[in-house]
N, C-alpha and C positions, 0 to 999 in steps of 0.2 A: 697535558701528559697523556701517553698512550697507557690503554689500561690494559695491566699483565693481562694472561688468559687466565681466564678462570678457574682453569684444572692445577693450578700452578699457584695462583696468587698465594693461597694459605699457607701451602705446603713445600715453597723454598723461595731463593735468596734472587732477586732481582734488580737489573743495573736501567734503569731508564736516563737516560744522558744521549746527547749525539756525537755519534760516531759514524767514519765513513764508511758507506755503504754502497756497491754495488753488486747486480747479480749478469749470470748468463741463463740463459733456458736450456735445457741440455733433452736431448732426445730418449734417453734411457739414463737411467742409474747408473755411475759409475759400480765396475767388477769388483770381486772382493779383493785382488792387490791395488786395484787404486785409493780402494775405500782406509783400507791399509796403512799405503802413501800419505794420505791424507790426512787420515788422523798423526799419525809418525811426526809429519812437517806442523800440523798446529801446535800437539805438544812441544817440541822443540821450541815453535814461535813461541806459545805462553811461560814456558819457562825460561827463554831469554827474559822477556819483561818482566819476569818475576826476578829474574839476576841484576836487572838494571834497577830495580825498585829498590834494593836492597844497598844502604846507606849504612855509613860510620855512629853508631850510636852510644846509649851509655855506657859509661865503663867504671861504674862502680863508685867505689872508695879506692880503688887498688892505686898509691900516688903513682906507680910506674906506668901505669896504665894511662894516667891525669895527665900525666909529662905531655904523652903522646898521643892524647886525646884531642886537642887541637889541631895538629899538624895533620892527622888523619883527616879528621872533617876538611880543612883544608884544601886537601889530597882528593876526598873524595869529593867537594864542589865543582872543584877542577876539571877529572872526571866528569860528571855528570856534565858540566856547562860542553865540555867537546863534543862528548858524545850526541848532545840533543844539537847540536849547529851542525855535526858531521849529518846528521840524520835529517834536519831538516834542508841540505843539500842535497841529499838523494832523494830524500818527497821530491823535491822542486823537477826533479830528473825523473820521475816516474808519474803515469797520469793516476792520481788519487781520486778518486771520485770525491762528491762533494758531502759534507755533512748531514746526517737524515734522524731526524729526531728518530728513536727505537727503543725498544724493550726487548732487554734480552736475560734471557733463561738457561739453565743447564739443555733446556730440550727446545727450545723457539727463538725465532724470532719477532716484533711484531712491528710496524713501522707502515705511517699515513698512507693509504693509495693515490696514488695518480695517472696521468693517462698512460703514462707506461708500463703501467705494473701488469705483471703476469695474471693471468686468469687462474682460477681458485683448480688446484689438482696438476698446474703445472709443476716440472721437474726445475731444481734449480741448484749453479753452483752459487751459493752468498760468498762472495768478499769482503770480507769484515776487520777494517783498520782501527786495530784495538790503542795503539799508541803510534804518534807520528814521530816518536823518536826514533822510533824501532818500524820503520812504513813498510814492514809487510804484513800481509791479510790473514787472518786463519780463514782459510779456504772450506767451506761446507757444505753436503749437498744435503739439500733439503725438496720437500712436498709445499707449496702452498696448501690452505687449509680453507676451507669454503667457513667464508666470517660473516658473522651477521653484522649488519648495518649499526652503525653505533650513534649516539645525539648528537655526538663530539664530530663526526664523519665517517668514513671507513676506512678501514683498516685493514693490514693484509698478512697474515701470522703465516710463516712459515715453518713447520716441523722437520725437524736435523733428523738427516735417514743417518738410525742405526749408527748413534756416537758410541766409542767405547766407555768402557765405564774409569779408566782413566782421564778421557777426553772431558769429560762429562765432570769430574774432581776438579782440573784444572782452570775449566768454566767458572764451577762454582768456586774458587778462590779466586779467581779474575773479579768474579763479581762483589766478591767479600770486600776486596781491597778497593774497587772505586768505592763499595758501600762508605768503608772506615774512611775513604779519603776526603769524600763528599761530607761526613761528619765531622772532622778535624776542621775544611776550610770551612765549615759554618759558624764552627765555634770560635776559631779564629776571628770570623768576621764578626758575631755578635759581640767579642771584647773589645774589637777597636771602637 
């Protein structure tokens, strides 16, 4: 496992899992209307996946409600199964970079180096495929971070230039919800 950053570990909520990742090297910082742009199109992105996450649940005692409590679920597997087949036909049509074990934060990224990885204080936009049912990126530009050498290997933490503090909410419930998801399939699996 990559270990969060250290300014970070105590003091908020972290998603380490892999995810697809790739970056570009960008010569300046994007302007403040692209930074703009950017944040604008992430939250859109994270709050579509938060629209798709969102399933037919309980419904009480109410029996009206019970009638139609099935046929909803139903309805909504239905749903759900097109949606992720629709989606994994557009992955297949667009180039996904590949899986990169990471850690990710409201404010970082951090994820193994290798020979390709950018030198420490380079400018970068991240491409970051949060769900491949939904295979677009929240797009980010970030600083590399001069990391010290770690037992495990090294590592390469990228700092998100100047998220808003919306962007930054949606993160953290992005992260909340693989957290609760990641706890569910454990427990799942510890009772089979």
């Amino acid at each position: 496992m990559i270990p969060p950053p250290p300014d970070l570990a105590a003091n908020s909520l972290v998603f380490a899992g892999r995810l697809p990742l790739t970056w570009r090297e960008l010569p300046a910082l994007p302007d403040d209307f692209e930074l703009r742009e950017m944040d604008r199109a992430n939250l859109q992105n994270l709050n579509t996946l938060f629209a798709l996450d969102i399933h037919a649940g309980d419904f009480g005692d109410d029996p009206t409600a019970l009638a139609n409590a099935s046929e909803l679920k139903r309805l909504d597997f239905k749903v759900s199964l097109l949606l992720e087949l629709v989606g994994q036909l557009f992955a297949r049509q667009q180039n996904i970079p590949p899986e990169r074990l990471l850690t990710l934060t409201v404010n970082s990224l951090t994820w193994p180096a290798n020979a390709e990885s950018p030198p420490p204080g380079a400018l970068l936009r991240l491409e970051l495929y949060c769900n491949l049912s939904y295979p677009r990126p929240l797009l980010i530009p970030a600083q590399v971070a001069q990391t010290p050498p770690d037992p495990a290997g090294r590592f390469l933490q990228a700092h998100f230039y100047a998220p808003s503090l919306s962007l930054q909410e949606a993160l953290e419930r992005y992260i909340f919800l693989q957290h609760r998801r990641a706890i569910a399939s454990s427990r799942r699996h510890a009772v089979r």
